[in-house]
C-alpha positions in Angstrom: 0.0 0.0 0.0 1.4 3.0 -1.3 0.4 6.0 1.2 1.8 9.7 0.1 1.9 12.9 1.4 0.2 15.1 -0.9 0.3 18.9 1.0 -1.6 18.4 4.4 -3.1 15.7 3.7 -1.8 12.0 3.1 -3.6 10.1 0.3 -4.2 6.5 0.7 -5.9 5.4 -2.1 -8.8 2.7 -2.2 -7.5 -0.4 -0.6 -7.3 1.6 2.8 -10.7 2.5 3.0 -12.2 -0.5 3.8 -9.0 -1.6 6.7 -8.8 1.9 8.3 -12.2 3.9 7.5 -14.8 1.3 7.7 -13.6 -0.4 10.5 -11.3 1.8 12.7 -12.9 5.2 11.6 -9.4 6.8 10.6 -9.6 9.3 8.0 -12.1 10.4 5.1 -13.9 8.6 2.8 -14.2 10.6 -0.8 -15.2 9.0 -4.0 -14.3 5.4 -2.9 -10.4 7.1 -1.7 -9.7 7.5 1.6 -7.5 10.4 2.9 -5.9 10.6 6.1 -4.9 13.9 7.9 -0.7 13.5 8.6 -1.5 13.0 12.6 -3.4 9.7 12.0 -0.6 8.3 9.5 1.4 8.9 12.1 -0.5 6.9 14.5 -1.1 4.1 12.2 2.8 4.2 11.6 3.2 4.0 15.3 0.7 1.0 15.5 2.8 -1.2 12.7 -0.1 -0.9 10.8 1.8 1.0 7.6 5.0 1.1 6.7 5.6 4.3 5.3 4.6 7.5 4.0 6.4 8.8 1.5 9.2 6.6 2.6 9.0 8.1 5.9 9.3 5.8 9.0 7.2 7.0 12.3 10.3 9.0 13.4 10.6 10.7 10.8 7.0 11.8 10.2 6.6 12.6 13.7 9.8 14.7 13.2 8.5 16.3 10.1 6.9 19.6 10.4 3.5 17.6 9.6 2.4 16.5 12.6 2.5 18.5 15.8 3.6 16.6 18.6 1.4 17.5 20.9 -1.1 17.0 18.4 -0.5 13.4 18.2 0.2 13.1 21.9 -3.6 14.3 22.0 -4.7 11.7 19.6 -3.1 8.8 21.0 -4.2 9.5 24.1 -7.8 9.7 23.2 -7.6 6.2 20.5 -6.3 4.8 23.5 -8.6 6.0 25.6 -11.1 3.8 23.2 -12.3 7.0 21.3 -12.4 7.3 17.6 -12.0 10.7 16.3 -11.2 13.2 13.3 -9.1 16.1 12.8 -11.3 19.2 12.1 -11.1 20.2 9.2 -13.5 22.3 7.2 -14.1 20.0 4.5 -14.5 17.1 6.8 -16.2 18.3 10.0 -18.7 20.4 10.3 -17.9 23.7 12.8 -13.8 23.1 12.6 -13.3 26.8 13.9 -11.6 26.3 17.0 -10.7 22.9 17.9 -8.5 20.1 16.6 -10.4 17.2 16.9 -13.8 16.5 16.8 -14.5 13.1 19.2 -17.5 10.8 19.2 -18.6 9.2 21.8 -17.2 5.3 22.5 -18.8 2.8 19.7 -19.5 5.8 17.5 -17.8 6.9 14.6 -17.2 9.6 11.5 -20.2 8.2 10.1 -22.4 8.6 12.8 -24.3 12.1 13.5 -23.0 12.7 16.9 -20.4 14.3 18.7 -18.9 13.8 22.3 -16.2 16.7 22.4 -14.8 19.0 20.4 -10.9 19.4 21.4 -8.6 21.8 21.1 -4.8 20.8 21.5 -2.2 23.6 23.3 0.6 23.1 25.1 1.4 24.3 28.9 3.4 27.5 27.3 0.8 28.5 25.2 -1.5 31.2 25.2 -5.2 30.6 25.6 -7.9 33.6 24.4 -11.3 34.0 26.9 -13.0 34.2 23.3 -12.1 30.6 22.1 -13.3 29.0 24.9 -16.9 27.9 25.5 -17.9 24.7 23.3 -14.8 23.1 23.6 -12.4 20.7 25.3 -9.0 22.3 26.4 -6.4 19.6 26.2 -3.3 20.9 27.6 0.0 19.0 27.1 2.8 19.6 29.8 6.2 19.6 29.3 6.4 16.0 30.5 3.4 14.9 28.1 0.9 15.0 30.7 -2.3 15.8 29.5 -5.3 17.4 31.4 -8.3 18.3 30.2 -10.5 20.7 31.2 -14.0 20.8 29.7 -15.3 25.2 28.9 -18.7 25.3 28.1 -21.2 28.7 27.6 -23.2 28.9 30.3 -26.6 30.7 31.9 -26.1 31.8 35.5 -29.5 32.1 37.5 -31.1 32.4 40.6 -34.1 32.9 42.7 -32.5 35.7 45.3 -34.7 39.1 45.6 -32.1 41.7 45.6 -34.9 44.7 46.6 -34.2 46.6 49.7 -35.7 49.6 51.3 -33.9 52.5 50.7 -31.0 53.4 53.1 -28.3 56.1 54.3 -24.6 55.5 53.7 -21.0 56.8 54.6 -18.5 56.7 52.7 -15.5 55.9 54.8 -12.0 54.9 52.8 -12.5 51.6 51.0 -16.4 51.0 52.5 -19.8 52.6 53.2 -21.3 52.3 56.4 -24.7 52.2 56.8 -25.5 53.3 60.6 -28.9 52.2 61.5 -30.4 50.0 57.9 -33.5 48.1 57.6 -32.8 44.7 58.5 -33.7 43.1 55.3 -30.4 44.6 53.9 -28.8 42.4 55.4 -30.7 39.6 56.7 -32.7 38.9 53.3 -30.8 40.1 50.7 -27.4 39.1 52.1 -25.4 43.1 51.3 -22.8 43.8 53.3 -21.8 42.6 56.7 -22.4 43.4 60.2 -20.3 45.9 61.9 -22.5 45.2 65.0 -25.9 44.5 66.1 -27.4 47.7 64.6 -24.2 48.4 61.5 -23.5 47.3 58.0 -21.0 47.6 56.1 -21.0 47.1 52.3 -18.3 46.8 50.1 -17.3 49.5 47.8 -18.8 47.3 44.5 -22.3 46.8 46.7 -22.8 50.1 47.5 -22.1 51.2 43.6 -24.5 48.7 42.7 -26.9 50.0 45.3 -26.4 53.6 44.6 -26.8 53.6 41.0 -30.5 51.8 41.2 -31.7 54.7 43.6 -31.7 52.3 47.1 -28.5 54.0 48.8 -28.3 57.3 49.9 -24.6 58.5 49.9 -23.0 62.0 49.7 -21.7 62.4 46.6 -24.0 60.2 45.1 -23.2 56.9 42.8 -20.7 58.8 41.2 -18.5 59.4 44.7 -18.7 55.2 44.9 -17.6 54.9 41.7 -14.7 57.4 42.1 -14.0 55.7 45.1 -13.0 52.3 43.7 -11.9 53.6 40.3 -9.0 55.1 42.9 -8.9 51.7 45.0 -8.8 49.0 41.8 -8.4 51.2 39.0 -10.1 49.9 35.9 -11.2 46.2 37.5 -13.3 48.0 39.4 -16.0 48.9 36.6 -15.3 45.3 35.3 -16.0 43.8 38.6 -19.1 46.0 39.5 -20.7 45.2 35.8 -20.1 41.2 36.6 -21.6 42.1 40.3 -25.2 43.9 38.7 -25.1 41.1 36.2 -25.3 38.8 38.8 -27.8 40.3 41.3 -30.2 40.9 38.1 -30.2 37.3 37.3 -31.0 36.4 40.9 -28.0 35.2 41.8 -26.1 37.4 45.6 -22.6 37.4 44.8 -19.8 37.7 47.7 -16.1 38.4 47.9 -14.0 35.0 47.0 -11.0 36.5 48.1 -10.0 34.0 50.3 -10.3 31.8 47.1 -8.3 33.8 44.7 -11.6 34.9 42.8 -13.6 37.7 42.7 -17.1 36.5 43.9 -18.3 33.4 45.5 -21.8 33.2 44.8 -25.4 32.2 46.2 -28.3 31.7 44.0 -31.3 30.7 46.0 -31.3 33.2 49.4 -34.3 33.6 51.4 -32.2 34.6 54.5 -28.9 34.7 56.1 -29.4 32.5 58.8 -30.8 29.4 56.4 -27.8 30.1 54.1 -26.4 27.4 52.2 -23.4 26.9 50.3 -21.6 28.7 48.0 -21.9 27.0 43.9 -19.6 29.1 41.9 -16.4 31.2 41.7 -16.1 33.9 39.3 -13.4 35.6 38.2 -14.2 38.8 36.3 -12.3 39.6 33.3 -12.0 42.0 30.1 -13.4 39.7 27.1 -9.8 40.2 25.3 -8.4 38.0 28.1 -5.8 35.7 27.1 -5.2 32.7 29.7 -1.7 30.8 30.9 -3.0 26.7 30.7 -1.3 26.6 34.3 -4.1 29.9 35.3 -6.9 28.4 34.0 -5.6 24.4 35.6 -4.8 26.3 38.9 -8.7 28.0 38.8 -10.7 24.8 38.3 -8.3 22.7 40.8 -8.9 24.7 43.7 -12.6 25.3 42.9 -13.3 21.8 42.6 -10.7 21.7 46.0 -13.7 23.8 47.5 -16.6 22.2 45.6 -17.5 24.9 43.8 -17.8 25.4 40.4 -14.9 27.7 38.3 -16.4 30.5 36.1 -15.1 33.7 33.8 -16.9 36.2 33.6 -15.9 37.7 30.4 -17.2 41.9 29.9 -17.0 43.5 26.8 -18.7 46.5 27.4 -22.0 46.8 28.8 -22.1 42.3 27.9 -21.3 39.8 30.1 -20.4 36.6 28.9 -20.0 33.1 31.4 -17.8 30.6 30.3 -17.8 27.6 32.9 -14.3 25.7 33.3 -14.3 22.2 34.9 -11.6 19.5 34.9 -12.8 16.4 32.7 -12.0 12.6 32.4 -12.9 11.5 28.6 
């Protein structure tokens, strides 16, 4: 069987449909030929199942700027793994934009109309853009071949919590506003702030903005002062933060400080009072939608979320849009 490499693509002719397509679901089938994308030669050289391509040996494909070796780490990985899968590419997959592999589920194959994951291959080193994930499975190849996946999908974030309060009075004192005397609903129903003492709250600079700006928090200066306030204190996260913050008490959802979990909110999405509160489900990190993630970030993130059991989520702000991308750690 004469296989060659024709471009990106490695033509193997009619005879191989039948041994590798039909039965082992490598490649695609066109007009009776079957074509096979370099990274799957190179797995069927591997196997012993070819020969050659092109004269090449497995060493030398792999060595070849054809096949990406984390690319076929990936792959191997998954075949063994007892998956059958295909390398996106437009002509043969439908959606490539964005992953490398499109994976169906165990006892499925190419010519079957469904899809267990759609994979996209980086390396610990690499760059990761907020925008690409979503609809996707991150498989991340450390520099000992390791690989770890981590499973991004576009997600709704919702909740039954009543963020209404009476309107109260505020201070504004350094990096917090006081509120001397407030209804007790403020706190005790619709969780803001903390107690200071029996009779105190005190919100955080991002709860008072949010308060402030829909009319229920009277503060000298205004919502503008609160604003000011933690442009001085943060800088620019502070906008991002407070737009992820009235996101999430619109949807229902009362979110908290994670700080002593490295994110920006925990978050509650069913509070009917304090005292009956349950756990926290989420972590969210807010971030500008132009992000870029380190693999290690993102693998750091999910680990200690899970660590927590909570779930890890971006919240991704592009102006006045939020977008959620939820990040968990997967085993195909």
């Amino acid at each position: 069987m004469d296989l060659t490499l024709d471009g990106d693509v490695v033509r193997a002719g009619q005879r191989a449909r039948e041994r590798f397509y039909d039965s082992r679901g490598y490649g695609h089938a066109q007009n009776g030929d079957l074509d096979l994308a370099p990274v799957e030669a190179a797995h069927l050289l591997y196997r012993g199942d070819i020969e050659a391509v092109d004269g090449m040996d497995f060493r030398e494909l792999l060595g070849s700027s054809a096949v990406p070796m984390v690319d076929f780490l990936v792959y191997k990985d998954l075949r063994d793994r007892g998956f059958y899968l295909t390398p996106a590419r437009g002509d043969w997959v439908e959606n490539p934009d964005g992953v490398d592999f499109v994976v169906y589920p165990r006892g499925k194959g190419p010519w079957d109309d469904e899809i267990a994951y759609r994979v996209r291959v980086v390396g610990e080193r690499d760059d990761v853009p907020a925008s690409s994930l979503g609809d996707c499975v991150l498989a991340v190849v450390d520099e000992e071949s390791e690989i770890t996946y981590l499973d991004t999908t576009d997600r709704e974030v919702s909740g039954t919590s009543d963020a209404s309060v009476p309107a109260v009075d505020g201070e504004l004192l350094t990096e917090r506003v006081v509120c001397w005397d407030p209804p007790s609903e403020v706190y005790e129903q619709a969780f803001y702030g903390q107690r200071l003492d029996e009779d105190a709250v005190q919100l955080s600079l991002v709860e008072a903005a949010y308060l402030a700006r829909a009319g229920d928090l009277r503060v000298e200066g205004g919502a503008d002062a609160v604003v000011e306030r933690g442009r001085a204190v943060e800088g620019e996260r502070f906008d991002r933060r407070l737009a992820v913050y009235a996101a999430l008490r619109e949807a229902g959802v009362v979110p908290k400080t994670g700080f002593k979990f490295g994110a920006d909110f925990r978050t509650y999405a069913d509070v009917e009072s304090v005292e009956n509160l349950g756990h926290s489900e989420l972590l969210v990190r807010a971030l500008p939608a132009a992000h870029s993630f380190e693999p290690r970030d993102l693998a750091l993130d999910v680990r200690l979320a899970h660590g927590v059991r909570k779930t890890m989520v971006f919240a991704l702000v592009g102006g006045d849009a939020v977008e959620w991308v939820e990040v968990q750690r997967l085993t195909p």
